[in-house]
Phi, psi and omega in degrees: 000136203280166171281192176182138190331125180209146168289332188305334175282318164297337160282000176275315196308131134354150141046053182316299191313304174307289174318321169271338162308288186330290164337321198250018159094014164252133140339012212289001171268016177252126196231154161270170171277172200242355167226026164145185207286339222265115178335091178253172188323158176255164177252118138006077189288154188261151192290126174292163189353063230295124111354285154257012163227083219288123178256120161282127178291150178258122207268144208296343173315307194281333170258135181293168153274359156318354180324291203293126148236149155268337165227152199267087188310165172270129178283159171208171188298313167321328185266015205265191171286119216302127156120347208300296198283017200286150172073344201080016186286320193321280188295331163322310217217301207285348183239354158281327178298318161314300190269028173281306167297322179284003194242031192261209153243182188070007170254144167330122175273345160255355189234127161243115191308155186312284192306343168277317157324309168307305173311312166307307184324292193299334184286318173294332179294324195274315163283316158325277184255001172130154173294141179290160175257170190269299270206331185221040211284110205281358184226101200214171204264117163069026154256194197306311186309309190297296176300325182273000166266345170287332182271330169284357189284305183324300150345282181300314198277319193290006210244016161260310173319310157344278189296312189291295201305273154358305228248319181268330170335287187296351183284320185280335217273301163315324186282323200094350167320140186308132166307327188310145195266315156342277190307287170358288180305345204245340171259351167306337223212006162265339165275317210285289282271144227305108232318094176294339177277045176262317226248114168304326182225113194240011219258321173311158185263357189261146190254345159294330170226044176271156194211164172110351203291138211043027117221090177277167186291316184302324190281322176304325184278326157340270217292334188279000179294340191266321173300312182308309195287267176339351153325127173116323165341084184247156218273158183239054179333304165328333176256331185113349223300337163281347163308324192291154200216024164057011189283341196272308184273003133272346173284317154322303183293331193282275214313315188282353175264324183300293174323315190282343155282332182291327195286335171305274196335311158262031183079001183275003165234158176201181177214150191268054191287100173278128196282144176328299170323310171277343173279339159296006138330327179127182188340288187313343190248078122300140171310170173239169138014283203296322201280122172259144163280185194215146177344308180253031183069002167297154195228164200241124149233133204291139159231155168197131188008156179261345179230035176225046202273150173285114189204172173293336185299310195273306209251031177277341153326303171280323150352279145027263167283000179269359192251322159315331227253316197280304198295019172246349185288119184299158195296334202285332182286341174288309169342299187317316198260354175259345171277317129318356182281318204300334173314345176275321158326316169320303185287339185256003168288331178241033153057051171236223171194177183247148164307131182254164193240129154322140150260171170254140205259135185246223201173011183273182167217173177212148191284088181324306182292019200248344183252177174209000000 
């Protein structure tokens, strides 16, 4: 069932004034350089409380002094603990549960305090693998453990970045839409126009009875990129873990579909459209990972700036607020939308995408915080 309008989410909210400016598509915390468009950091709003995850300090007894270095060695899967990697528990069971959590609420969507990190490790370590030992505790700030689940988490956060790029890449690819970077642009900026990609059903011209909020197809095929990687998972009483409603990774999916439309919209993606005739050559033009096909049989692949990575310097400002804006969406409507996603898994297991059907472009702008 589509959402529907309501005032109460704007009144749940914080910095009312700021959230709504945003919402309705002006930046105003977004500043440019003096040599071109490029997005720099935002200032960071602070998140509210956790709720469901108490961060305990970690007492200095418990880090070894092997700590103290002068230079930080790189952990790899190798250094990590005997038995660690058996079965497929490590990538199977033990790094989805973790980023399940991190994609939960009230967490940060790029930073998790150290000392919380720790905890999430250890509550999950125990159910995973076994009660920790007193004497031999393999989960401490920069050991193996520690460090190689911060790169899959890193991982896990570009992979909404990813999943957007793919997902709209096959939309276009699919639709057929023109290589001219004009059309591109002019349909990039027809989803921005106050972000009309939020909203499942937008075709009206009154913005009060736009409905649907989070879940339009691009944000829902986003978002099952985070169920699909969290396959595998076992609940964590300790964290609360069936409690969780996915909200920090939906804001992810927000930021990364907003981002893969702004780069469209100025020319900072582009695509490599190889022809048929030529991917039937033989081996070397084989599709690849990366390639979506096309309607006619051509395969498309996105490139894009080198100074335009899904990362916090750029989109941690929208993140953010998008999250401000999904922690007042009551839980039974997050359900609604993690029970939509899952049809999508599939296209976004195999880093493709489904076809979206066009709204007609209006000049209005609309108030996020006016839905549910």
């Amino acid at each position: 069932m589509p959402t529907s309008p309501s005032t109460d989410l704007k009144d749940a909210c914080t910095d009312k004034l700021s959230l709504a400016v945003w919402a309705q598509g002006v930046e105003v915390p977004t500043v440019f350089n003096t040599t071109g468009n490029k997005r720099l950091a935002g200032t960071a709003v602070d998140m509210p409380p956790s709720k469901r995850i108490k961060t305990d300090e970690v007492r200095k007894e418990e880090r070894p002094d092997t700590m103290i270095e002068t230079s930080k060695p790189v952990w790899k899967n190798s250094h990590l603990p005997p038995g660690c990697l058996d079965s497929n528990t490590w990538r199977g069971v033990f790094i989805p549960t973790i980023a399940y959590a991190a994609g939960g609420e009230n967490i940060d969507p790029w930073y998790i305090d150290n000392n919380m990190l720790v905890r999430i490790l250890m509550k999950a370590w125990k159910v995973v693998y076994g009660k920790l030992s007193s004497t031999d505790n393999p989960i401490y700030i920069s050991s193996p453990v520690y460090d190689v689940s911060k790169q899959r988490l890193d991982e896990w956060r570009s992979g909404f970045g990813s999943a957007a790029i793919m997902m709209i890449t096959s939309l276009i690819a699919s639709k057929s839409i023109t290589a001219a970077y004009e059309r591109q642009s002019e349909f990039a900026r027809h989803w921005l126009y106050g972000n009309r990609f939020l909203f499942e059903n937008a075709s009206s011209n009154d913005k009060k009875e736009w409905t649907g909020m989070w879940q339009s197809t691009f944000i829902l095929e986003t978002f099952s990129a985070h169920l699909v990687y969290t396959q595998g998972r076992v609940p964590v009483d300790e964290l609360r873990s069936e409690e969780q409603l996915c909200r920090t990774a939906l804001a992810l999916s927000a930021a990364a579909v907003k981002r893969t439309f702004n780069l469209l919209s100025t020319g900072k993606m582009s695509f490599e459209i190889r022809t048929r005739t030529a991917v039937a050559k033989g081996k070397k033009n084989a599709a690849q990972k990366s390639d979506v096909p096309a309607s006619n049989g051509d395969l498309w692949e996105a490139s894009i700036s080198n100074d335009e990575t899904f990362s916090e310097q750029l989109w941690g400002y929208d993140s953010r607020m998008f999250l401000k804006a999904i922690m007042c969406v009551p839980a039974e409507n997050m359900l609604e939308i993690i029970e939509n996603a899952k049809p999508f898994m599939k296209a976004a297991a195999r880093g493709g995408g489904s076809e979206t059907d066009s709204v007609p472009e209006d000049k209005d702008f609309v108030d996020l915080f006016d839905f549910r």
